[in-house]
C-alpha positions as CSV (number, residue, x, y, z in Angstrom):
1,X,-152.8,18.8,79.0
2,X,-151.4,17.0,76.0
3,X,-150.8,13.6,75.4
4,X,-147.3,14.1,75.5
5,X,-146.5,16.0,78.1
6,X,-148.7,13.2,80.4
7,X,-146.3,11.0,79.1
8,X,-143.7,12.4,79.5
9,X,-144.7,13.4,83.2
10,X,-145.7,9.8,83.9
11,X,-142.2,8.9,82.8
12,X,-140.7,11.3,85.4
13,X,-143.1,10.1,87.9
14,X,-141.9,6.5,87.5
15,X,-138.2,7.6,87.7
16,X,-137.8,9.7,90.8
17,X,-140.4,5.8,92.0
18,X,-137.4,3.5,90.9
19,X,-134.7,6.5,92.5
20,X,-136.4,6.6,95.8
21,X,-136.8,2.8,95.8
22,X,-132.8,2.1,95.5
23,X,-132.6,4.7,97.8
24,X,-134.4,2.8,100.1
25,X,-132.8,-0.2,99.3
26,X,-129.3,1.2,99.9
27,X,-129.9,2.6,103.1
28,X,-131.8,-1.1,104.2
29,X,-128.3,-2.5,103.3
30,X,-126.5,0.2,105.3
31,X,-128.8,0.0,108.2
32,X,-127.3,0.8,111.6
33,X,-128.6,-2.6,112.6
34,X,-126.4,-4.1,109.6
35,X,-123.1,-1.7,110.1
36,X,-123.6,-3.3,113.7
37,X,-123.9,-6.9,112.4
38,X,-120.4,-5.9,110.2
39,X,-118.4,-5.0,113.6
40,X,-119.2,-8.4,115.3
41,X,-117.8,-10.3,112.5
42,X,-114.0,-11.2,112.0
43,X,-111.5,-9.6,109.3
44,X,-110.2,-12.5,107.8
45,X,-108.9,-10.3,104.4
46,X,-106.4,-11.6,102.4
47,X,-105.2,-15.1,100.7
48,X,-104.8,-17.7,102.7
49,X,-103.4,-21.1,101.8
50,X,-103.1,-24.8,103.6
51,X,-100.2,-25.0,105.8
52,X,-99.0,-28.7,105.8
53,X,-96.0,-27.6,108.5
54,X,-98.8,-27.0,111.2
55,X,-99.6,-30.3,113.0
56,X,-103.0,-29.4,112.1
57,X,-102.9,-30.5,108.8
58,X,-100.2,-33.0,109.0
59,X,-101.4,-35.6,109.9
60,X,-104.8,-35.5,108.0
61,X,-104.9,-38.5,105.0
62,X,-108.3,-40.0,103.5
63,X,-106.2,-42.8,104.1
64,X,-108.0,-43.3,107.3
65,X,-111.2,-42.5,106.1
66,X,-113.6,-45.4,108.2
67,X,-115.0,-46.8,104.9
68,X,-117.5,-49.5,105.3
69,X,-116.5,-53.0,103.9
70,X,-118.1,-52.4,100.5
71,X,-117.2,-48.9,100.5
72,X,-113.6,-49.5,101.0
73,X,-113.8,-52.4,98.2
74,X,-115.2,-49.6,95.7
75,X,-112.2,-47.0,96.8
76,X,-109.8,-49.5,96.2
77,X,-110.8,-50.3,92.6
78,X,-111.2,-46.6,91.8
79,X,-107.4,-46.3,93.7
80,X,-105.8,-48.8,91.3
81,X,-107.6,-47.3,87.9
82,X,-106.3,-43.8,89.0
83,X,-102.8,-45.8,89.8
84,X,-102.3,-47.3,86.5
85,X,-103.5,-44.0,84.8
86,X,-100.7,-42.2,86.9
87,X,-98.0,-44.6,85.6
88,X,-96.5,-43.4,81.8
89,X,-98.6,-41.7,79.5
90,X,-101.9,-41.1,81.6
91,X,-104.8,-43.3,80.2
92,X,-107.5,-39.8,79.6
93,X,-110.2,-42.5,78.7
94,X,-109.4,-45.1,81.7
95,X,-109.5,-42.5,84.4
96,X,-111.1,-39.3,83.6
97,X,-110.6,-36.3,86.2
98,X,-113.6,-33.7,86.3
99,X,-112.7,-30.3,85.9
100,X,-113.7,-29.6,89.2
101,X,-112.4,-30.0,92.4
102,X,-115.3,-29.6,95.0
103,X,-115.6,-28.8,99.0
104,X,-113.6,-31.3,100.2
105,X,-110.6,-31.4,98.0
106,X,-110.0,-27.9,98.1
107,X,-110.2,-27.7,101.6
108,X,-107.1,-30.6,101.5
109,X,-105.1,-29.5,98.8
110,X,-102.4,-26.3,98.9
111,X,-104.4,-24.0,97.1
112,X,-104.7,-20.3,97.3
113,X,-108.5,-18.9,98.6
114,X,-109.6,-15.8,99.6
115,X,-112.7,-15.3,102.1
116,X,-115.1,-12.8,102.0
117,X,-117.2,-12.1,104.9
118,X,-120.5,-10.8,105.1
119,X,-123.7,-10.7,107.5
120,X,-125.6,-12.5,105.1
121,X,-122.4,-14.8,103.8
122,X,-119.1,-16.3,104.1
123,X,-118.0,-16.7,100.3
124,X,-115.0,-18.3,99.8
125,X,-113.2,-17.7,96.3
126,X,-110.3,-20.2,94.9
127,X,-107.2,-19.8,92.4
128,X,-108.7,-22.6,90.3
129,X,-111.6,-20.7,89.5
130,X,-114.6,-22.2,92.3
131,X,-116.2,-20.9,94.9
132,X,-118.1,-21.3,97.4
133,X,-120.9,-19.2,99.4
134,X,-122.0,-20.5,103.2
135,X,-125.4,-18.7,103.7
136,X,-125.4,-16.9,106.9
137,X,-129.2,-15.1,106.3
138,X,-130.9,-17.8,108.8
139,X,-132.3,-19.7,105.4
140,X,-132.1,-23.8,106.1
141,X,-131.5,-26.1,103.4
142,X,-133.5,-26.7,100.5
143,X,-136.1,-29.3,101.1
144,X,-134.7,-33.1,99.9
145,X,-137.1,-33.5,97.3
146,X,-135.3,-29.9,95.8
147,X,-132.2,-30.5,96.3
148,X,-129.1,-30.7,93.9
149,X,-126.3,-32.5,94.2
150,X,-122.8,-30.9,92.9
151,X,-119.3,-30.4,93.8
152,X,-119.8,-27.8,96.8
153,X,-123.0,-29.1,97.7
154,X,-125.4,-26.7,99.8
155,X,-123.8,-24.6,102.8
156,X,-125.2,-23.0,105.7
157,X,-123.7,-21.6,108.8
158,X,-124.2,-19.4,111.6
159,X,-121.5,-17.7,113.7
160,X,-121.1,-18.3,117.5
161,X,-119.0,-15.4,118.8
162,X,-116.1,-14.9,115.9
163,X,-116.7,-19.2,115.3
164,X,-118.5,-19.7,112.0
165,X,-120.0,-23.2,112.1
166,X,-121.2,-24.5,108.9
167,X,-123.4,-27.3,108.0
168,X,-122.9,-29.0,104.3
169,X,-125.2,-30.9,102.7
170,X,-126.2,-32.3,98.9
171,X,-122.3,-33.0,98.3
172,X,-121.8,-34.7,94.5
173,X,-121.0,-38.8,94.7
174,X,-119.3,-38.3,91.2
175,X,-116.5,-35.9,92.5
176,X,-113.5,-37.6,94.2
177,X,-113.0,-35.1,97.5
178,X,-108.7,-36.1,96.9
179,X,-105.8,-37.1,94.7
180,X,-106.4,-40.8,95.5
181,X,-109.3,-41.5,94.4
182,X,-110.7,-41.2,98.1
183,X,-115.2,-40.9,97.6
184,X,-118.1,-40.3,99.9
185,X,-121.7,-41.0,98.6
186,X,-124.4,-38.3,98.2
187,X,-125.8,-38.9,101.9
188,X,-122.5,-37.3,103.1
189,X,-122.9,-34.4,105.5
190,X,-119.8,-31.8,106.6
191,X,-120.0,-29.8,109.4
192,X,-117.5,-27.1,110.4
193,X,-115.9,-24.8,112.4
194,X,-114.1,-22.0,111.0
195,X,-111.6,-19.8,113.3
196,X,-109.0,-17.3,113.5
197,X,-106.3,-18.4,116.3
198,X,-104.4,-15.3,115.4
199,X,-104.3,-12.8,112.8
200,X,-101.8,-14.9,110.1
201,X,-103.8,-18.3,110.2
202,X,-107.4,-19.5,109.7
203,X,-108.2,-23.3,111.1
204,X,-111.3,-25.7,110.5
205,X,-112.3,-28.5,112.5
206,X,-114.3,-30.8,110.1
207,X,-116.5,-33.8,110.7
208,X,-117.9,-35.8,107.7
209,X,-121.2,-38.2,108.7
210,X,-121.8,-40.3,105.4
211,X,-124.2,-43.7,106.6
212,X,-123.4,-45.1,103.1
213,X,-119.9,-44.9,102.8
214,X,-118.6,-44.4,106.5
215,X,-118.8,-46.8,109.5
216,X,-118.6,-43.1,111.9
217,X,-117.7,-40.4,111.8
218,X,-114.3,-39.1,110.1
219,X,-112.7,-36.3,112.0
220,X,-110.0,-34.0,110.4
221,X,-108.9,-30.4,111.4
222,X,-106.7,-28.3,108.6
223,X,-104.8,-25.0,109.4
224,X,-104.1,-21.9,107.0
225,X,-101.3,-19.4,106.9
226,X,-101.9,-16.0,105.3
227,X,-100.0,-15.3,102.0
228,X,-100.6,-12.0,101.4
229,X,-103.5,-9.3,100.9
230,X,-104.4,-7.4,98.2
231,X,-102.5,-9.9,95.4
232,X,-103.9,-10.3,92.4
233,X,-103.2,-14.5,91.8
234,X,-103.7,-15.7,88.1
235,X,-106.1,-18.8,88.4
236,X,-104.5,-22.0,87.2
237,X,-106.5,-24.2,84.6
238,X,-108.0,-27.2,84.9
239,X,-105.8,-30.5,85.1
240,X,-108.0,-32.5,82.4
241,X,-107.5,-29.8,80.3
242,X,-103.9,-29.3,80.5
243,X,-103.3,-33.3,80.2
244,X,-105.0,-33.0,76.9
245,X,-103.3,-30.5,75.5
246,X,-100.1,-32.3,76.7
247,X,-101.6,-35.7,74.7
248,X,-101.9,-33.4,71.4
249,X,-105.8,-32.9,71.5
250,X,-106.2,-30.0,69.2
251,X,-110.1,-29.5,71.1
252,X,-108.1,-28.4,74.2
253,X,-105.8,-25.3,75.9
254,X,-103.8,-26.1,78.7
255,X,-104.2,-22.0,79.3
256,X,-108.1,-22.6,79.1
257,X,-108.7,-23.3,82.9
258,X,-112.2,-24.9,84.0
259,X,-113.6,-25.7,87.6
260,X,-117.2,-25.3,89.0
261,X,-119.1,-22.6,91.0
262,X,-122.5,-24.4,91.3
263,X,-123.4,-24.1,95.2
């Protein structure tokens, strides 16, 4: 047999290898056992966006956040720099805003999401361009000596009938969780539980243990309506951005948006 026709049967060989192998990897992901794991789970389809009329969320504020003495003197001097920046022309260099909002702050602030469910995941996606996965594969967090910090920190959860319950971890100290200035430190953990009441809202019952910033441990509980499925939303930029372009910096576009998906 010739050299090339070896070759080129070696070549063959190695492609019906790679077709049988996706094969094979296809039907692994559309297992029976994993189609069964796919019914259990709840349809939570669409965009969904905080409701602030629901007594829920009404009454939640970082105002009551239990800050620690020290703690609560830091906030305070972060809470008047943001102030002053607020007042007239905003200061960009006195109190810069990341171009990120992170877990916390999204979960308080009226902005449109839309979850994706999975066996292996919950993934959450935002209109300001951020998202956020909450491993349901049965992996743990990363070991403390590997872990790294950022805005959405590390999520894993596990569901408990059609409850997904999600433990947070390695949250970012740099990223201010609202529009007040309110922080946590990077020994913050989150722990929720996600939930359908009924098929037009989605509600989380949070709990934030932090034993640098927090004295115990802050409670809140934030409800959802649905706002539609199938939309296509444009994503909004990022707010540092768009205050530059309105100060005249040539560098920036208001249109350019910004945010983070590190998880």
């Amino acid at each position: 047999m010739r050299p090339t026709t070896i070759a080129a049967a070696t070549r063959l060989v190695a492609a019906v290898c790679l077709l049988l192998a996706a094969a094979n990897a296809r039907a692994e992901r559309n297992s029976s056992a994993r189609l069964a794991a796919f019914a259990k789970l709840p349809d939570w389809t669409g965009w969904w966006e905080l409701d602030r009329t629901e007594p829920a969320s009404a009454g939640s504020s970082t105002d009551d956040l239990p800050y620690s003495a020290d703690w609560r003197a830091r906030h305070e001097a972060q809470r008047a720099i943001s102030t002053a920046a607020a007042d007239g022309e905003p200061p960009l260099e006195r109190a810069p805003r990341p171009c990120v909002w992170g877990l916390l702050r999204l979960l308080d602030e009226p902005l449109r999401f839309e979850a994706t469910v999975t066996p292996e995941q919950t993934m959450f996606i935002y209109d300001v361009r951020e998202y956020r996965h909450v491993w349901t594969d049965g992996r743990g967090h990363p070991p403390e000596g590997v872990r790294k910090a950022s805005p959405m920190g590390h999520s894993i959860g596990h569901w408990e009938g059609e409850t997904l319950l999600v433990d947070t971890v390695s949250l970012s100290d740099a990223v201010p969780i609202d529009d007040r200035a309110a922080m946590l430190s990077d020994q913050a953990e989150v722990t929720e539980r996600w939930s359908m009441p009924d098929p037009d809202h989605l509600q989380v019952r949070m709990s934030i243990v932090d034993p640098r910033a927090l004295t115990k441990p802050y409670q809140v509980t934030y409800a959802y309506h649905r706002v539609g499925a199938g939309q296509r939303l444009p994503p909004q930029g990022c707010p540092q951005r768009t205050r530059q372009a309105q100060a005249g910096d040539p560098k920036q576009n208001s249109s350019a948006g910004g945010g983070s998906d590190a998880n």
